[in-house]
C-alpha positions as CSV (number, residue, x, y, z in Angstrom):
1,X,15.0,0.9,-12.6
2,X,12.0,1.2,-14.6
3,X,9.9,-2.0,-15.8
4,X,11.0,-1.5,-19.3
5,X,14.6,-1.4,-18.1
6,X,14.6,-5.0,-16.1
7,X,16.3,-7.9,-18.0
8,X,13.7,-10.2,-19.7
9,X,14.5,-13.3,-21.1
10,X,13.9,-13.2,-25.1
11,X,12.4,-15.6,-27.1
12,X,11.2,-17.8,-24.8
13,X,10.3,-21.1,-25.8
14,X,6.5,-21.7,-25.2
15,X,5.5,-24.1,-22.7
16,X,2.8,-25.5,-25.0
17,X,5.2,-26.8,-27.4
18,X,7.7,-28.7,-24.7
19,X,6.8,-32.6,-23.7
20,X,5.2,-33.0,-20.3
21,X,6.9,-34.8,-18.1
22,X,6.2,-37.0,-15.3
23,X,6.5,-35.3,-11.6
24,X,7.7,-36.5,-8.2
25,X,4.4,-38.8,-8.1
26,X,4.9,-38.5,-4.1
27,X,4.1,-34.5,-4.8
28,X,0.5,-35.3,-6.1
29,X,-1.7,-34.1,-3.4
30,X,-5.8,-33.0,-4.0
31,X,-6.0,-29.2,-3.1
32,X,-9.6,-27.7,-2.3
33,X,-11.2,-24.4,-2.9
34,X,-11.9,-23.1,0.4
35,X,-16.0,-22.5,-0.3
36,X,-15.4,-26.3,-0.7
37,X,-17.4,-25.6,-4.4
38,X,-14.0,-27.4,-6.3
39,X,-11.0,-29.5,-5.7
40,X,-8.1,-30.3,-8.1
41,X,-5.1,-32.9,-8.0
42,X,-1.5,-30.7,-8.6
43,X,1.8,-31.4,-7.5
44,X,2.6,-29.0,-4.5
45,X,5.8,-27.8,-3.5
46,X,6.4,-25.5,-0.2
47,X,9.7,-24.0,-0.8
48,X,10.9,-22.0,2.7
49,X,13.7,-19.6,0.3
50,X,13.8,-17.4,-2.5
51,X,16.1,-20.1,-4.3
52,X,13.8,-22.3,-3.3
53,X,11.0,-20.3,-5.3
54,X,13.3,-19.9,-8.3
55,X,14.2,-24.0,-8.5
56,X,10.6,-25.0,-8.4
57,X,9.6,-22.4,-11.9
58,X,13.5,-23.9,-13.4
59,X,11.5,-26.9,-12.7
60,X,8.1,-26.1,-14.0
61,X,9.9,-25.1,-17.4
62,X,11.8,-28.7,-17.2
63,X,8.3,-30.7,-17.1
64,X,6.2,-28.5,-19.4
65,X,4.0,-27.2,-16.5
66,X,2.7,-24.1,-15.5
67,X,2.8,-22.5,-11.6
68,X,-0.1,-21.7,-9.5
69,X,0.7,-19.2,-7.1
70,X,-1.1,-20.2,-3.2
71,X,-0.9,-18.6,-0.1
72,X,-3.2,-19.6,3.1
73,X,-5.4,-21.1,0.2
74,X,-8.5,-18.7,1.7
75,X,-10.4,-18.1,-1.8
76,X,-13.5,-19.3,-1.8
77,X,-13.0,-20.3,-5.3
78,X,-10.6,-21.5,-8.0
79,X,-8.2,-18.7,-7.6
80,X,-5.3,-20.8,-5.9
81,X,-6.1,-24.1,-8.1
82,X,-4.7,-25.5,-11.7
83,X,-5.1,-29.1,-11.9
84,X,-2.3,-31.3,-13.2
85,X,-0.1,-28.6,-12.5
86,X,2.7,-27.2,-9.6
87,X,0.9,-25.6,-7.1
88,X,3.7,-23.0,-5.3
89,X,2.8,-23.4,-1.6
90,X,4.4,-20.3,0.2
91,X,3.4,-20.9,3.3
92,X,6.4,-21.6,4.9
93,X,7.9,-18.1,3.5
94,X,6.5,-16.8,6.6
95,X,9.0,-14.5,8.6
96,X,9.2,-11.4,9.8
97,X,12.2,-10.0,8.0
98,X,12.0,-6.7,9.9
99,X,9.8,-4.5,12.5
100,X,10.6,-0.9,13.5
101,X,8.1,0.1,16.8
102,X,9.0,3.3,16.3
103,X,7.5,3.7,12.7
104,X,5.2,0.8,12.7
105,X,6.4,-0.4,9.3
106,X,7.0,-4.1,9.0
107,X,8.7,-6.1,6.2
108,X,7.6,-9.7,6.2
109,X,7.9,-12.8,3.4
110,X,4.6,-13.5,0.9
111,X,3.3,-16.3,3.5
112,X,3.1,-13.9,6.9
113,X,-0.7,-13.8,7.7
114,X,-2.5,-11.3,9.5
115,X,-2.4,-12.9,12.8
116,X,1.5,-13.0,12.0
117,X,1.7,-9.7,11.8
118,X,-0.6,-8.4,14.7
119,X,0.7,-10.9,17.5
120,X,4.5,-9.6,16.3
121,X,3.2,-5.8,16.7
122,X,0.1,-5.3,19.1
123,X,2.2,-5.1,22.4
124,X,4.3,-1.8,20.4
125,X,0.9,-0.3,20.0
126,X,0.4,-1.0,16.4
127,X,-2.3,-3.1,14.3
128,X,-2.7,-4.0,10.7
129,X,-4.6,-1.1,8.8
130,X,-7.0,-3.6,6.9
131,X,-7.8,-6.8,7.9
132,X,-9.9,-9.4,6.7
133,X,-12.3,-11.4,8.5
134,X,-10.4,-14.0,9.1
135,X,-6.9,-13.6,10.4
136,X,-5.5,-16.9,8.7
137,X,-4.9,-14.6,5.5
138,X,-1.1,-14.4,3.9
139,X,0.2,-11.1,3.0
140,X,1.2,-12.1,-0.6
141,X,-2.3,-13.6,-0.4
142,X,-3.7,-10.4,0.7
143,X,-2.0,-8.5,-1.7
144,X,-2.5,-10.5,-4.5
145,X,-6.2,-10.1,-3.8
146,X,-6.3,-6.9,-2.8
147,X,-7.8,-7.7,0.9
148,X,-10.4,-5.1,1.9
149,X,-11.9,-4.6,5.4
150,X,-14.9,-2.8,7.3
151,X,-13.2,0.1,6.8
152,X,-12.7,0.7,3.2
153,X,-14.4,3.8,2.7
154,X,-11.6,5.2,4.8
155,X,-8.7,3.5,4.1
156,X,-9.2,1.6,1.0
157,X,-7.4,-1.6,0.3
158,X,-4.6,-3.5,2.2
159,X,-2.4,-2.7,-1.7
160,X,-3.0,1.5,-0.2
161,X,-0.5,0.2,2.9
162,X,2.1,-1.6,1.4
163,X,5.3,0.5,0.6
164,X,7.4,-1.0,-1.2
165,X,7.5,-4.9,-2.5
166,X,9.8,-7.6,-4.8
167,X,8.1,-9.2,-7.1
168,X,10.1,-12.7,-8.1
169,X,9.4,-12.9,-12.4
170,X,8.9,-15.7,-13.6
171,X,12.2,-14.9,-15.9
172,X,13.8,-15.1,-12.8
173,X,14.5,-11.0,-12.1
174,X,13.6,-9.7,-9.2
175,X,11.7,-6.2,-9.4
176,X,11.4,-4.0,-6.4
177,X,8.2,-1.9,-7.2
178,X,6.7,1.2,-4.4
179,X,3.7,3.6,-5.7
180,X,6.7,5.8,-7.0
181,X,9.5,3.0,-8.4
182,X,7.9,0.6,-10.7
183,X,4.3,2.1,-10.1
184,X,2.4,0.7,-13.3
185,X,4.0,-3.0,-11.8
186,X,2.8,-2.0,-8.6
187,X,-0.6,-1.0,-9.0
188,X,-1.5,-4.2,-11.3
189,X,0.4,-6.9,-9.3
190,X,-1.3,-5.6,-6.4
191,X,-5.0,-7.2,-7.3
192,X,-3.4,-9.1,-9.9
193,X,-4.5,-12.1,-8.8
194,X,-0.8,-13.8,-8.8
195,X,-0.4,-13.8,-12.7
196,X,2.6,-10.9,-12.8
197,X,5.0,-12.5,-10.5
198,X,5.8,-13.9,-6.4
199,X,5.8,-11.4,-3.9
200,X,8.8,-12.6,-2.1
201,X,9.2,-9.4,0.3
202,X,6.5,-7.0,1.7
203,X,6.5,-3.9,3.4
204,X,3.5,-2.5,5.7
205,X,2.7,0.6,7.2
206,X,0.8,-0.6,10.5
207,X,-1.7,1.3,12.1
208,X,-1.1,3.1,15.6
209,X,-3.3,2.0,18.3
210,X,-3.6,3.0,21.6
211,X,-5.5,0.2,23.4
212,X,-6.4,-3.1,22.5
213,X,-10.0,-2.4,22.5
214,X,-12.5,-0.8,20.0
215,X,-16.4,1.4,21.4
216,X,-18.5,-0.8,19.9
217,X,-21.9,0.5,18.5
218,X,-24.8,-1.8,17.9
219,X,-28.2,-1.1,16.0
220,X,-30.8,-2.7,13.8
221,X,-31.9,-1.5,10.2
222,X,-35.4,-2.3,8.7
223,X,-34.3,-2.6,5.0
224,X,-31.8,-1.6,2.3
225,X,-33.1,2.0,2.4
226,X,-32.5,2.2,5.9
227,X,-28.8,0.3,6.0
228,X,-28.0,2.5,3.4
229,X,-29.1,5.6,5.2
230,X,-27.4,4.8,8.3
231,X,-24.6,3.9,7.0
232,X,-24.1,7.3,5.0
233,X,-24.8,9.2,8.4
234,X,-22.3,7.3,10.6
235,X,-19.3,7.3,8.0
236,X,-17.6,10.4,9.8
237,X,-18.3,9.1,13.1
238,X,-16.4,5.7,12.9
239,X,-13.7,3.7,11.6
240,X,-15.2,0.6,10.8
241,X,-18.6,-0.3,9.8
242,X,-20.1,-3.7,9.0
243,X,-23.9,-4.5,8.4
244,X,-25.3,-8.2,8.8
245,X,-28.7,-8.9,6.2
246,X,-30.9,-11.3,7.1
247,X,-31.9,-12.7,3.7
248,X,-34.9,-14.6,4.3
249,X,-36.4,-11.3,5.2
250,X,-39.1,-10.3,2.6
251,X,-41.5,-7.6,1.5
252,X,-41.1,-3.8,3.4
253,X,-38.5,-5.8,5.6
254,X,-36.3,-6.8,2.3
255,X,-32.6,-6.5,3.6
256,X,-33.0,-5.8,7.3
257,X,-30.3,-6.1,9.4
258,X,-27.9,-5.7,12.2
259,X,-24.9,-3.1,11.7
260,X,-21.7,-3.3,13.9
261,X,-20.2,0.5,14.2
262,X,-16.4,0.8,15.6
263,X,-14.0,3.2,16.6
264,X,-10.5,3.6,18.1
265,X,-9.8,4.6,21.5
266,X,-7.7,7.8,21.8
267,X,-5.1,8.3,24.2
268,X,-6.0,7.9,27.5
269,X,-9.3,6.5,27.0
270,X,-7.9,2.8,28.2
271,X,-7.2,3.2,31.8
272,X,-4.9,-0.3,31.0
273,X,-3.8,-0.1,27.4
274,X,-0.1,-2.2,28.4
275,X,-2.9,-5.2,29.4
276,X,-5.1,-4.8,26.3
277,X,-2.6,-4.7,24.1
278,X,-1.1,-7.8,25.1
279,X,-1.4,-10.8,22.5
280,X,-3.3,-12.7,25.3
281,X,-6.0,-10.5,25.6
282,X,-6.6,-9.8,21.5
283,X,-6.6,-14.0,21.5
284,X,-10.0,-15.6,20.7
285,X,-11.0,-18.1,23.0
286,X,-11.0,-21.5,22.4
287,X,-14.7,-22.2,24.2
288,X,-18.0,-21.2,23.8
289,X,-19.4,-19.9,27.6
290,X,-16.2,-21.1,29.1
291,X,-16.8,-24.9,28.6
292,X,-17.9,-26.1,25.3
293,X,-15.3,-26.7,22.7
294,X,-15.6,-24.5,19.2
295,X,-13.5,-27.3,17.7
296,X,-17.1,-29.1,17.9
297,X,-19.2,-25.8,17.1
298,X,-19.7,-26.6,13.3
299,X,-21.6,-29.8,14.2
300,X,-24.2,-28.4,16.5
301,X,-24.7,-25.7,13.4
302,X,-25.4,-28.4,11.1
303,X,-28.9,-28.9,12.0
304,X,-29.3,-25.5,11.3
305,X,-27.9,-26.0,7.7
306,X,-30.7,-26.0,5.7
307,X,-33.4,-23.4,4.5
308,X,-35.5,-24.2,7.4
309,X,-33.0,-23.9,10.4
310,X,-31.2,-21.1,8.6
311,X,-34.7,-18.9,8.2
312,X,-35.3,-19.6,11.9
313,X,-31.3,-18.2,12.5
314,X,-31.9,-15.1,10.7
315,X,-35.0,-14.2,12.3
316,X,-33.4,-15.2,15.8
317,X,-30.3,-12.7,15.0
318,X,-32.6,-9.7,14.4
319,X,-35.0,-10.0,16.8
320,X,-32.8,-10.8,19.8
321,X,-30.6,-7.6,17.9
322,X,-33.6,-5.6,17.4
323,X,-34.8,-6.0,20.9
324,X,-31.8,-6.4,23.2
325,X,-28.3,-5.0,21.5
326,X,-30.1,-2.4,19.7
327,X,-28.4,1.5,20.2
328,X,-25.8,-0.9,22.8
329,X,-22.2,0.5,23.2
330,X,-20.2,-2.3,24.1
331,X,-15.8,-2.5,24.4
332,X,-14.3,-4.8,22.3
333,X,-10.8,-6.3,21.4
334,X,-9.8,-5.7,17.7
335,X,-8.9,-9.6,17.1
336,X,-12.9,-10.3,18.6
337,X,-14.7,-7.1,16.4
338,X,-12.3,-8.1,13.2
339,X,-12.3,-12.1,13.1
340,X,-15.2,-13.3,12.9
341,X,-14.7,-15.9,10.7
342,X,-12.6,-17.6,13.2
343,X,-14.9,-17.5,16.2
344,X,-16.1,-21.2,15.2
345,X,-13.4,-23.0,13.8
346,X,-14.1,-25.2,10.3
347,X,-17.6,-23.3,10.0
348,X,-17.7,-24.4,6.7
349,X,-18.0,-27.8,7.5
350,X,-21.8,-27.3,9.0
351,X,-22.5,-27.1,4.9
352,X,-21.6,-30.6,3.9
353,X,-22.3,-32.8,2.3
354,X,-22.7,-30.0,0.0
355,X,-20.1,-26.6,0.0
356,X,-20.5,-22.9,-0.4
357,X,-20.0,-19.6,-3.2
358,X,-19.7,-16.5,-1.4
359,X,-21.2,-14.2,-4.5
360,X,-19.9,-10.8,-3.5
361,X,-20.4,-7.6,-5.7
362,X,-20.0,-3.7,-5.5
363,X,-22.0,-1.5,-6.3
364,X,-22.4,2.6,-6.9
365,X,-23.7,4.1,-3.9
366,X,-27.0,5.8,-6.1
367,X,-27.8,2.2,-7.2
368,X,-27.1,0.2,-4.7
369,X,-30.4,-0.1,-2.7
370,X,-32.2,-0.8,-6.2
371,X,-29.7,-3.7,-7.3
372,X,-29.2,-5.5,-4.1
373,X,-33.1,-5.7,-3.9
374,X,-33.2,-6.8,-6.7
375,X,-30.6,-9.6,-5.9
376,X,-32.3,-10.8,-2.8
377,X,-35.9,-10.6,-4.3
378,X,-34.0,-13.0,-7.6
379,X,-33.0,-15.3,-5.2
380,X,-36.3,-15.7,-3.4
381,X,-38.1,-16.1,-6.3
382,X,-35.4,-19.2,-7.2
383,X,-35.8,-20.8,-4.1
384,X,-31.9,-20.4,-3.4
385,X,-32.1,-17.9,-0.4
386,X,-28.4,-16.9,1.1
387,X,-28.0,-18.0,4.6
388,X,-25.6,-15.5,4.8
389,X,-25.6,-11.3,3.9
390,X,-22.6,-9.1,4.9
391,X,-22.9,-5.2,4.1
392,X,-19.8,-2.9,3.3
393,X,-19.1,0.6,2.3
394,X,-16.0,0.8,-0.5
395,X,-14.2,3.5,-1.8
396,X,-12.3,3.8,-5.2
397,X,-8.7,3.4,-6.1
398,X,-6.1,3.4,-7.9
399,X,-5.2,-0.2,-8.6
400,X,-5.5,-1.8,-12.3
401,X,-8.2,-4.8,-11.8
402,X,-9.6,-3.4,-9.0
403,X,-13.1,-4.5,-7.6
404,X,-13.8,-1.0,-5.8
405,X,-16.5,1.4,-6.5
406,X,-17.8,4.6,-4.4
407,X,-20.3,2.6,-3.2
408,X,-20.8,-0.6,-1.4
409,X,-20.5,-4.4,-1.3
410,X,-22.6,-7.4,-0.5
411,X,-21.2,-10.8,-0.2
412,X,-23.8,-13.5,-0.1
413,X,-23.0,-17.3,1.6
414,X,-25.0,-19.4,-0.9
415,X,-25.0,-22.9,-0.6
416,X,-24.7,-25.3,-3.3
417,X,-25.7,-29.0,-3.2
418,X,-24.2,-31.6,-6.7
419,X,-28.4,-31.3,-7.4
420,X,-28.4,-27.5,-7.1
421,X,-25.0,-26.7,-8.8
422,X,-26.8,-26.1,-11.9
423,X,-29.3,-24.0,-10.9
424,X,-27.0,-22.0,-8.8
425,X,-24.7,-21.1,-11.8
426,X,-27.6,-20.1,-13.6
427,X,-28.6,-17.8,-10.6
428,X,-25.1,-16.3,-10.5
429,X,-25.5,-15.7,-14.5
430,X,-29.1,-13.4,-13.5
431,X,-27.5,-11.9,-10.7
432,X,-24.0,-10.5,-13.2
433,X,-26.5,-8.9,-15.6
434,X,-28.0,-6.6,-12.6
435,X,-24.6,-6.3,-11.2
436,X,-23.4,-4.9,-14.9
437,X,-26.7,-2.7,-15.7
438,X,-26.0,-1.0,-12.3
439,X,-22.0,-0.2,-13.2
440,X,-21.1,-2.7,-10.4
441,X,-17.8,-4.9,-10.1
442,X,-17.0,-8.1,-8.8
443,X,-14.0,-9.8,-6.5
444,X,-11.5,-12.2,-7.7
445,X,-11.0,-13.6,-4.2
446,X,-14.6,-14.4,-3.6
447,X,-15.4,-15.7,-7.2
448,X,-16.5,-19.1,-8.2
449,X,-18.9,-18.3,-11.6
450,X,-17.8,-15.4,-13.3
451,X,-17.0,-15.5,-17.6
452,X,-14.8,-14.0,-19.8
453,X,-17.6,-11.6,-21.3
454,X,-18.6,-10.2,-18.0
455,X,-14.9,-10.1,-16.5
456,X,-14.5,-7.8,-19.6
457,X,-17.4,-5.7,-19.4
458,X,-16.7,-4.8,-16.1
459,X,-13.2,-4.4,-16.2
460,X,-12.9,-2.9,-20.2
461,X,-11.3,-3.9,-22.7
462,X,-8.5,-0.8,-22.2
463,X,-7.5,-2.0,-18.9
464,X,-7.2,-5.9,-19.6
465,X,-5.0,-5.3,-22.5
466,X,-2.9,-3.2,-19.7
467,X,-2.9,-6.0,-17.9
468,X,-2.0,-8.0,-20.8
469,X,0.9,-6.2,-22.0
470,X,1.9,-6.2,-18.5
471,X,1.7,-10.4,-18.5
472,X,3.6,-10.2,-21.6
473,X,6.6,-8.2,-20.4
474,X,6.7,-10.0,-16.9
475,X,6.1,-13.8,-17.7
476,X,6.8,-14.1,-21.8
477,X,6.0,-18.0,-21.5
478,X,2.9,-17.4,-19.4
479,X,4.7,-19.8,-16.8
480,X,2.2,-18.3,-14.0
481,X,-1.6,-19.3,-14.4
482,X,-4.6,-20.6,-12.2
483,X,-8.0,-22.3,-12.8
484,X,-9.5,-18.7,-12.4
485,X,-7.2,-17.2,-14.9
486,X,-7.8,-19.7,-17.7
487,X,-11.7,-19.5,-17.1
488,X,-11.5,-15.5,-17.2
489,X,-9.1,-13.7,-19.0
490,X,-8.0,-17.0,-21.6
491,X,-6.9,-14.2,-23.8
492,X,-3.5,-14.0,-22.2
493,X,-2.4,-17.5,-23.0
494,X,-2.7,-16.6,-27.0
């Protein structure tokens, strides 16, 4: 059945123009942007069925409020939030609704995470294709976002993995959408960001592995030019590849670094593959040396957290990488080489008082030396230096608001303090204009500062009225919305 052909309510009545009324008050909780950068107070409800999901937009529509779609609640920015509004909680949708070993394809519910999926699958010899860095990542999160790994210029996206989905309308028909059933709803809800519908089911295609560990290759880079290089020289050599930029780094050295190059083991390479691919080896450990807790990790960082501590960091992490781990080959389990957001628990905490943007955008392979040296030299010149720089090489695809390019990525930790905020918007404003003179696209997952003018001029005006038409057919009253949506694309609330 074809999009046009699924039963749509008519004439809706506009929420706009029904009374609000009061909610459970006992509902009212204050949910938080992951960077920390923004918090709102909405009513949150965690329904565990598909009715469940249904009864919560019946009542939306009863009190005059909109929905706000959140999974593990991972976004760094205001992509999960609406204030004064239902926030739909899915993470107790989290079961596995089927697994065939044989295949390696998996059908979960929206609030399965990564680490869901891998614990339920590593012992058949299978792994998720694309992971993020953090396993503690939903599936209808994932795919909402688009998730991308270290390995996109192979693979692409987690959306190129998923077979076949239902997306739950917010007219209440559910639409069962695959690249060839459904495909223009498939290739927009897929990186769209939640506004189309709930993924209530998801299929996977899993990866076949055969051992638990990846060859590790460590090396140091001097600067963009040589990152760039490397990278471009090692693409048919590995399957993942990640760079670290020290962003303090200045001059000749501007965007030197430390790159991480993986591959799988083939058969017979893993003279105990039934021990490494056991869920108790893949498991990251819960000390640091074998003694002290990571539970207490983000307070010994947080003298570090400052320009200072965080200059003396960077230059710690290439030197000791330049001098000892560089050209080392080391074996590695894929939950240690993939998560490395969850080696220290509550990292994020080490930035408070203050909180975090992660400012992440993609650019074309022929300008990307130029712009992100640009970028780092900008922020120099501010005084707001990123403690953090992670490098990526992207591939294009095919989905509708996608942030890939042929090119590559660079996500930048920035911290943000209530007397810096200001300033820091106003850096993220210079940093758009030489993303957008260098044809370069940005992240809905990562984004805290973007506008309406330069979500259109990277996207285009043809494909946000796609996706507009799109918003129109599946959710007439514009029931589904988020603090993101409203600051972006306001046009499709008119």
């Amino acid at each position: 059945m074809s999009l046009s052909e699924t039963p749509l309510s008519s004439q809706p009545l506009c929420l706009e123009d029904r009374p609000i009324k009061p909610l459970p008050s006992d509902r009212l909780e204050r949910i938080e942007a992951w960077g920390m950068n923004t918090s709102v107070l909405a009513y949150v409800f965690r329904p565990s069925t598909l009715e469940g999901v249904r009864e919560v937009f019946a009542l939306a529509r009863q009190h005059g409020r909109k929905v706000c779609l959140r999974g593990m609640g991972r976004s760094y920015g205001d992509a999960a939030l609406l204030a004064e509004n239902i926030c739909l909680d899915l993470t107790r949708m989290n079961r596995i609704l089927d697994w065939n070993p044989h295949t390696g394809r998996i059908t979960v519910e929206p609030g399965a995470t990564i680490g869901d999926i891998w614990r339920y699958a590593i012992e058949d010899g299978w792994w998720p294709p694309v992971v993020s860095g953090t396993m503690y990542v939903s599936l209808g999160g994932g795919a909402a976002m688009n998730i991308h790994g270290k390995n996109n210029w192979k693979v692409g996206p987690i959306g190129e993995h998923i077979l076949e989905f239902d997306l739950l309308l917010p007219t209440g028909e559910i639409v069962t959408c695959s690249p060839e059933r459904n495909s223009e709803l498939f290739y927009a809800a897929i990186g769209g960001f939640g506004m189309l519908g709930c993924f209530t089911r998801l299929t996977l295609q899993l990866k076949r592995v055969y051992s638990g560990l990846l060859e590790v290759d460590a090396f140091s880079t001097q600067n963009f030019e040589d990152i760039v290089e490397q990278f471009e020289r090692r693409m048919d050599s590995y399957d993942y590849l990640v760079g670290w930029i020290d962003c303090f780094a200045t001059g000749r050295q501007l965007g030197r670094g430390l790159v991480h190059a993986a591959r799988y083991l083939a058969p017979g390479e893993d003279p105990v593959p039934a021990q490494t691919l056991r869920v108790e080896y893949q498991e990251l450990p819960d000390t640091l040396m074998g003694f002290i807790p990571k539970s207490i990790m983000w307070r010994l960082m947080r003298p570090f957290a400052n320009n200072l501590g965080m200059r003396f960091v960077n230059w710690a992490k290439f030197t000791a990488g330049n001098t000892i781990g560089n050209h080392k080959r080391v074996r590695q389990s894929h939950a240690a080489f993939a998560f490395l957001l969850d080696y220290v628990p509550n990292w994020k905490w080490a930035y408070k008082p203050g909180c975090l943007i992660q400012y992440q955008s993609f650019i074309p392979a022929e300008q990307a030396e130029r712009c992100f040296s640009a970028q780092l030299t900008l922020c120099q010149q501010t005084g707001i230096v990123p403690w953090l720089g992670v490098f990526k090489r992207h591939r294009r695809d095919r989905f509708l608001m996608t942030h890939s390019v042929d090119g590559y990525s660079l996500a930048l930790d920035i911290p943000v303090y209530p007397h810096t905020r200001e300033r820091v918007w106003a850096l993220a404003k210079q940093l758009n204009r030489l993303v957008l003179e260098a044809g370069g696209r940005f992240y809905f997952a990562k984004d805290s500062t973007l506008d309406p003018h330069t979500a259109r001029a990277y996207l285009g005006e043809e494909t946000i009225a796609r996706f507009a038409k799109l918003k129109k057919e599946c959710d007439p009253e514009g029931l589904l919305q988020s603090a993101l949506s409203q600051r972006l694309f306001p046009t499709l609330y008119e």
